[in-house]
C-alpha positions, 0 to 999 in steps of 0.5 A: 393123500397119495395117489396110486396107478392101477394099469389093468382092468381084469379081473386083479385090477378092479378087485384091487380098486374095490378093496384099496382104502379111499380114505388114504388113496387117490386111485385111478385105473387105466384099463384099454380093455383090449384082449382081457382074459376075464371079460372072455371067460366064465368059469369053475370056482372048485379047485380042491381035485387039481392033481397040479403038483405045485403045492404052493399053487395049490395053498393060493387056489385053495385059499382064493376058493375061500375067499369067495364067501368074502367077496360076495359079502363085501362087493355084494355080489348076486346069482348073476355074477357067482353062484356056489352051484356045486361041481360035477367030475366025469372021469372013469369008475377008478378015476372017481374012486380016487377023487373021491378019496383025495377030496376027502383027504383035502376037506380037512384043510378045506371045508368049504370043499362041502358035501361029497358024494359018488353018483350014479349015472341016473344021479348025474343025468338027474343033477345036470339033465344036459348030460346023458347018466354017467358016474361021476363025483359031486362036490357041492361047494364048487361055485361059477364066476361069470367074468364079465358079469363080476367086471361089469359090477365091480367097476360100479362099485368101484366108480362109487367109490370114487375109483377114476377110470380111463379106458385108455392103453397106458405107459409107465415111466419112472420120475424119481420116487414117483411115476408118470403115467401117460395115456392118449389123453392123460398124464399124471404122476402117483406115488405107486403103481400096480401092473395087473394087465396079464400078458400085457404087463410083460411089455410095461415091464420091458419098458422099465427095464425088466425081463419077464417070463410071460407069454400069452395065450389065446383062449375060445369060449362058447355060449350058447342061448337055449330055453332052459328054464332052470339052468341057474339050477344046476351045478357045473360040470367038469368034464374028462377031457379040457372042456367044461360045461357051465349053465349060467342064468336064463339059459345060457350055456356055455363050453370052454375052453381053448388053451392056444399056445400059438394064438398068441394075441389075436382075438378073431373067432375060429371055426377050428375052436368051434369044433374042438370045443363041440366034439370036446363034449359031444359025448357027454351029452344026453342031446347034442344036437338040441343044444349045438343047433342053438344060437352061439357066440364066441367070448375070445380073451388073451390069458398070461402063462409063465413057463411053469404055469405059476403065478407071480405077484407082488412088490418089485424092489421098489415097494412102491411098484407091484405086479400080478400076472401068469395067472393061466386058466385059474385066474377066476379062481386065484384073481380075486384073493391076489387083488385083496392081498395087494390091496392089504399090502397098500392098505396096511403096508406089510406082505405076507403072501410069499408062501403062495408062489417062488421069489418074484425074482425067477419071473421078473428080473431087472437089467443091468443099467448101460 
């Protein structure tokens, strides 16, 4: 039986334990849990009206959107994790107009984008009463991802599989045609590894000898807890500006997020992100107040970039060494299909997935040898 290494815990790592085949693999997971962008966010599973130019980005949003029904399926994943609640798309009159005649173009290759609809501003107050009526555009096959929730079940069911998991911060060395991980307390040797730690991959990389386009970015996400009663009713909202609006279960509302380019990795909770984030969605709100003044907490996480927000992933030329980073804001969206295709990749030894982003090469490039 070979045996593999998965450094990262996120969101890619613990769906590419959970589909990996432990009938031919000995799987362990080293993650230090540390900054990681998934366990600091929530957020919309609806990427058909993404104006992103990267068509090639667009193709794995898209099918990542679609795998969703898979994975519910194969993880058993409940209303407390993911939910296809529908989406909501404030934007001026003209701008729906648009929207509406670009989500119909891109439902011929997409269904699941499902019913489309132009509301009317009592329609829109009526489908999410947080917000105060406004036109706006409905998509009922838009979904919600609750990241820390999808973590938190994932890792049973990856334990139950029989997955090993080390909550230790691990380096990587080369040994050959095999690799030696060391932690505070473990050292083993495996025949592959996969880098899924984001930003983190950047100095495992480094470390062999590689130069990698990654930077981090902070990001702020606020809960707050209400009594609404029926929020896991209503769909989420997509709001004309960087914040989104996201009702989860038993009242928990939340507004993200922060997009901090100079954060870098700290984690601490600022009043600033706050404020942004309030005064973001302030002026979409039936109520402000009633739901400002409830009780608040912050979800603060480090995201990994490239410097054309795309994503890479895939074998280096070693084939038995993957990586998978850059993943930005669309990580809920685009990890869990990214750690299925890595696991069919091990599973069954072949790779198809180029067509989803540029040669690997132009975000890691390996260093001459001295």
């Amino acid at each position: 039986m070979k045996k593999i290494a998965i450094i990262g815990g996120g969101i890619i790592g613990l769906t590419l334990a959970n589909y990996l085949d432990t009938t031919k693999f000995d799987v362990t997971l080293f993650d230090e849990g540390i900054g990681q962008a998934t366990g600091a966010s929530a957020g919309i599973i609806s990427p058909w009206l993404s104006k992103r130019r990267n068509k090639k980005w667009y193709q794995l949003a898209k099918d990542g959107a679609a795998f969703f029904p898979k994975l519910v399926q194969d993880l058993s994943l409940d209303a407390s994790v993911y939910s296809k609640c529908g989406t909501i798309l404030l934007r001026e009159q003209n701008s729906l107009l648009a929207l509406a005649e670009l989500a119909e173009e891109r439902k011929k290759e997409a269904p699941e984008i499902g019913d489309i609809r132009l509301l009317t501003a009592d329609e829109t107050a009526s489908y999410l009463p947080l917000l105060k009526p406004a036109p706006s555009l409905y998509v009922s096959g838009g979904g919600r991802l609750n990241g820390r929730s999808y973590l938190a079940h994932a890792t049973k069911q990856a334990l139950a599989k029989g997955v090993k998991i080390i909550h230790e911060k691990a380096q990587v060395d080369a040994d050959n045609e095999q690799w030696q991980i060391q932690s505070a307390s473990h050292q083993i040797t495996v025949d592959a590894v996969a880098l899924t730690s984001g930003p983190f991959v950047k100095p495992l990389l480094e470390h062999l000898n590689y130069t990698v386009d990654i930077r981090p970015q902070k990001g702020q996400l606020l809960a707050f807890d209400t009594t609404y009663q029926t929020s896991q009713e209503w769909p989420v909202a997509m709001l004309d500006g960087e914040a989104d609006l996201i009702p989860f279960m038993n009242g928990q509302i939340l507004i993200g997020a922060t997009h901090e380019n100079d954060g870098g990795w700290d984690l601490t909770p600022t009043q600033a992100a706050f404020d942004q984030l309030v005064e973001g969605t302030r002026d979409f709100l039936a109520n402000p107040e009633a739901l400002i003044s409830q009780p608040a907490s912050f979800f603060v996480g480090t995201r990994a970039y490239t410097s054309d927000f795309a994503p890479f992933f895939g074998p280096l030329e070693q084939t038995n060494l993957v990586v998978a980073s850059g993943l930005g804001s669309s990580g809920l969206t685009t990890g869990p299909y990214i750690g299925y295709l890595l696991a069919t990749y091990f599973n069954e030894g072949t790779w198809q997935a180029d067509c989803y982003q540029k040669p690997i090469e132009t975000y890691v490039q390996k260093n001459a040898e001295n």
